[in-house]
C-alpha positions in Angstrom: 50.1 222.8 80.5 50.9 220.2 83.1 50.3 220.8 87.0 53.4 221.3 88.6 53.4 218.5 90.8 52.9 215.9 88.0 56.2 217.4 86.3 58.1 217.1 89.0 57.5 213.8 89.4 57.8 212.9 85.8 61.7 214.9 86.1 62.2 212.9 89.3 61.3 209.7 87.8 63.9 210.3 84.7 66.3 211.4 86.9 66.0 207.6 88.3 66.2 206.1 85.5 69.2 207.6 84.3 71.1 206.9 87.1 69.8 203.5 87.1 71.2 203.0 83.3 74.5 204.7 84.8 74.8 202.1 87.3 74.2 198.9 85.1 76.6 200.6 82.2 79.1 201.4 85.1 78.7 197.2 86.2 78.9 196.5 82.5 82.1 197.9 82.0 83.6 197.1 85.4 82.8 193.5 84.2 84.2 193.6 81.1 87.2 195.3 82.2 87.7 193.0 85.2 91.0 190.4 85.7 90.3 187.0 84.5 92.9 185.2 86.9 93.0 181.2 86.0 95.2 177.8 87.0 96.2 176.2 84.2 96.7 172.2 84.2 100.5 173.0 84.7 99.7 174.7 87.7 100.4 177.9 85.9 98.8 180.9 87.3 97.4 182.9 83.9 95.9 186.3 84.3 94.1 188.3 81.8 93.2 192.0 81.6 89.4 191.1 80.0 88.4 188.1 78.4 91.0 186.8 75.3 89.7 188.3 71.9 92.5 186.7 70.3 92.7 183.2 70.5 94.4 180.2 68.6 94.0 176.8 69.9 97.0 174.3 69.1 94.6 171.3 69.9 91.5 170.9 67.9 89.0 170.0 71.0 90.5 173.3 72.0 88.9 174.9 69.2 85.6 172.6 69.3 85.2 173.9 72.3 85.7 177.2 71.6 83.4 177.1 68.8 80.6 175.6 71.3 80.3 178.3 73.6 80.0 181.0 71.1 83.9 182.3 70.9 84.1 181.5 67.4 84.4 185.4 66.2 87.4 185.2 68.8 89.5 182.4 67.2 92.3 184.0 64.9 94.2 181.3 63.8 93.9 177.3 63.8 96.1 174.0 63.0 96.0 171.8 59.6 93.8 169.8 61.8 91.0 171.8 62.5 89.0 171.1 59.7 85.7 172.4 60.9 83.9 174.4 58.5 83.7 177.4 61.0 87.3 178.2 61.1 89.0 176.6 57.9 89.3 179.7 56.5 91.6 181.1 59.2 95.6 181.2 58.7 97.1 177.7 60.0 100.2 177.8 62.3 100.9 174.1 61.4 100.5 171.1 63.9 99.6 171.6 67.7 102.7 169.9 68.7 105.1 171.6 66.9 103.5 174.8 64.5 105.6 177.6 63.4 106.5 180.3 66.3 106.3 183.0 62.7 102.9 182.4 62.1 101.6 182.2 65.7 103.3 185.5 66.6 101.8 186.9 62.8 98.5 186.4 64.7 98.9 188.5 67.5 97.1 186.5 69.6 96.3 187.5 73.5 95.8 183.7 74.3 97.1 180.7 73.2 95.8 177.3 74.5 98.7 174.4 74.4 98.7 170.6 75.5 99.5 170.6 79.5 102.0 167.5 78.2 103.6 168.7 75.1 106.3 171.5 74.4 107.0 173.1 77.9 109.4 175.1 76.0 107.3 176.2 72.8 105.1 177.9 76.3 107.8 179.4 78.0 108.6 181.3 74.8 105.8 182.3 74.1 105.3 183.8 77.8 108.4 185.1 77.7 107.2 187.5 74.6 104.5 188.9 76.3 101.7 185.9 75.0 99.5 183.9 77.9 99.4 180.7 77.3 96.6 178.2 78.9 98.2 174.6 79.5 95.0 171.7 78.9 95.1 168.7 80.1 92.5 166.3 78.8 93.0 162.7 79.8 90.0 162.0 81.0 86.2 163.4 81.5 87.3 165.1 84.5 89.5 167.3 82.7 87.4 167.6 79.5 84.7 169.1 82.1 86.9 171.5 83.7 88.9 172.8 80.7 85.3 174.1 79.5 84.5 175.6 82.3 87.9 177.6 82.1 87.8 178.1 78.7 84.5 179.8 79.4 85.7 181.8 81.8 88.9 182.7 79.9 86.8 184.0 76.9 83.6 185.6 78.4 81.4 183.0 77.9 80.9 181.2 81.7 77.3 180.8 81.5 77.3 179.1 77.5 80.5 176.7 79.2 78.2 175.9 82.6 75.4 175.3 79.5 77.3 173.2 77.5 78.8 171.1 80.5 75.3 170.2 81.4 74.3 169.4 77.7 77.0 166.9 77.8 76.5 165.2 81.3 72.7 164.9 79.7 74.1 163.0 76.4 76.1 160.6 78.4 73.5 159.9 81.2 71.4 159.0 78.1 73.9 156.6 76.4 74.1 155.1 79.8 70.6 154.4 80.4 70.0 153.0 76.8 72.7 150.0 77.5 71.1 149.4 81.1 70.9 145.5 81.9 72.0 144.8 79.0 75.8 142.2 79.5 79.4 144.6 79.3 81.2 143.4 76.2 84.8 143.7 76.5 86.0 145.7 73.9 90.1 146.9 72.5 90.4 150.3 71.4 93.2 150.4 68.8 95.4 153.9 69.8 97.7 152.0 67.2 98.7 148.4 65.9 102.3 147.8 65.7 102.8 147.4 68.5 99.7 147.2 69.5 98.6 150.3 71.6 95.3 151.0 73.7 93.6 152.5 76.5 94.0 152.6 79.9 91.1 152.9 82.6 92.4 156.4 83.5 91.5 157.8 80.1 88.0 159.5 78.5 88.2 156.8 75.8 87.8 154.1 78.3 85.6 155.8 80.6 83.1 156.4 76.8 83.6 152.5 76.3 82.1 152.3 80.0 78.9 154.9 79.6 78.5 152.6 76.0 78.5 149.8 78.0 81.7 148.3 77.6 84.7 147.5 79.4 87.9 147.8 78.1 89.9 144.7 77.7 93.1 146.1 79.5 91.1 147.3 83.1 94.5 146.8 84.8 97.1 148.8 83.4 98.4 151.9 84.9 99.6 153.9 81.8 96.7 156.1 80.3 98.0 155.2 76.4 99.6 151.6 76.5 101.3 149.1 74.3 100.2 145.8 75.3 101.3 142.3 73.2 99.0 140.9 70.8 99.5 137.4 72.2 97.8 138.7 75.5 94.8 140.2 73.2 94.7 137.1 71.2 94.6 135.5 75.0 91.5 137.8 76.2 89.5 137.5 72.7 87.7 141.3 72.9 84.3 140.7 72.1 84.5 144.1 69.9 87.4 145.7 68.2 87.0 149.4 67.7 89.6 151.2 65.7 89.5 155.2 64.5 90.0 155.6 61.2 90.1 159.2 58.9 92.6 161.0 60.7 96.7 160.7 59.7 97.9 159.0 62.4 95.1 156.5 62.5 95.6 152.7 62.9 96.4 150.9 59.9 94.8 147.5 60.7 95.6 144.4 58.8 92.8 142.3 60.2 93.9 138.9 58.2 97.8 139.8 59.4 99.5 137.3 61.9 97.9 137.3 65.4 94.8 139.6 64.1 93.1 137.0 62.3 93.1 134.2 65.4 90.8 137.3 66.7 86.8 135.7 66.9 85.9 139.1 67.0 87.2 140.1 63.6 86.0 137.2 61.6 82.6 138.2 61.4 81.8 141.9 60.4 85.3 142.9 61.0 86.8 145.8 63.6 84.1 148.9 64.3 85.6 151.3 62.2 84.3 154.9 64.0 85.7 158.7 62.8 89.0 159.7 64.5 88.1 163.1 64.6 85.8 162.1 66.6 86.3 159.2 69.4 89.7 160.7 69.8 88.9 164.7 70.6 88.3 165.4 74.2 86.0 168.2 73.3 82.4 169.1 73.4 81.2 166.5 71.3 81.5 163.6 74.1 78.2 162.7 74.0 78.3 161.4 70.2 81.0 160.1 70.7 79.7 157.8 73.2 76.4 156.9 71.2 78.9 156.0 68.3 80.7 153.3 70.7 77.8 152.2 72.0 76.0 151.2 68.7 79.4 149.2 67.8 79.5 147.3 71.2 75.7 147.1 71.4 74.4 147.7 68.0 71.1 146.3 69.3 70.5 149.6 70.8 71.6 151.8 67.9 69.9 154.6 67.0 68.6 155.1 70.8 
């Protein structure tokens, strides 16, 4: 039989480490059952009771994103354009600009995440039957960076976003030093052709074409997205014409069409034909994107 003393100690010591366990259960659960409060990019205040276990993006970088920091199991629903193999099993509610109210409610989802510049109203309904809805913004790298960070946040997965936000910043820094020294090619992003449409400096398309080392051929413009004459690109002669394909929607170019074909750049090996789904999702795959520009304006360096 043991000494008294020695049991004691041994009851004293269990006693601890019970209380201990209480303790961190007790933080466990006060964390799990703690407000989530969050500014949307509409300036909307959005407040949750625990992190969203019902989510359905209406933008697919939304749900790329998602996907990244883990949240996949918490993704209910999805658009025809989420086509990623994780979730293309899940009910569609249609497009992200305009899917079916039916099927989003059907879902009963406690988070939906919208565009911050499209449908105001399709928002306000749904926050009017009960449903939070997250406004993104995503024009640029900025925004890409912070709507991970709250998505993170949002679904209970902070430290995976802060993970994956420095994954990124890595990718990029590396796309950047491959194309050091080497000359900035001017290069025309094709949003669309007729009219011609491309990118504005304020945008994360532009600011890619930059960290590929590029420049885009329109540097001055104010508007993020716009249409610009083909006379004044046959006037500038881009060095590289880069033009997402795959995705309805994409450009349909014409390269031997009017106009087009006075383009040097298109005579040769023709536009740089890269994956809409892609170049034009503001999501968490930034960094290939990037590498994918910069092997078309600096396919020297592909591969790096």
């Amino acid at each position: 039989m043991l000494p008294i003393a020695p049991l004691r100690s041994r009851i004293a010591l269990a006693v601890l480490l019970v209380a201990g366990c209480g303790r961190t259960d007790a933080r466990a659960g006060a964390a799990e059952s703690a407000a989530i409060v969050v500014t949307d990019d509409a300036g909307r205040v959005v407040r949750l009771a625990r992190p969203a276990r019902r989510v359905v993006a209406l933008m697919p970088s939304g749900t790329e994103t998602l996907i990244a920091l883990g949240a996949t199991a918490q993704i209910v629903g999805r658009t025809d354009f989420d086509t990623d193999p994780a979730v293309v099993a899940l009910p569609s509610v249609g497009g992200g600009i305009d899917p079916s109210l039916e099927r989003l409610l059907a879902l009963r989802p406690d988070l939906v995440l919208g565009w911050e510049t499209e449908k105001p109203q399709l928002r306000e309904r749904l926050r009017e039957l009960g449903i939070p809805v997250f406004a993104v913004r995503t024009t640029d790298t900025t925004d890409v960076f912070r709507a991970i960070g709250n998505l993170g946040r949002l679904t209970g997965h902070a430290p995976a976003a802060d993970a994956l936000a420095a994954r990124i910043r890595g990718e990029l820094a590396a796309v950047r030093a491959s194309v050091a020294g080497l000359p900035r090619r001017s290069a025309l992003f094709i949003v669309w052709n007729d009219p011609p449409m491309t990118v504005g400096p304020g945008t994360f398309v532009s600011q890619l074409i930059d960290v590929a080392g590029g420049r885009s051929l329109f540097p001055e413009v104010a508007q993020p997205w716009p249409t610009v004459s083909l006379e004044e690109i046959v006037r500038r002669q881009p060095d590289v014409v880069l033009v997402p394909v795959g995705e309805s929607g994409s450009p349909r170019m014409d390269v031997k069409g009017p106009g087009w074909r006075e383009l040097r750049a298109l005579r040769g090996r023709g536009p740089a034909l890269l994956p809409a789904d892609l170049v034009n999702r503001p999501g968490p795959r930034l960094g290939e994107a990037a590498r994918r520009i910069r092997d078309a304006i600096h396919p020297e360096r592909a591969g790096r």
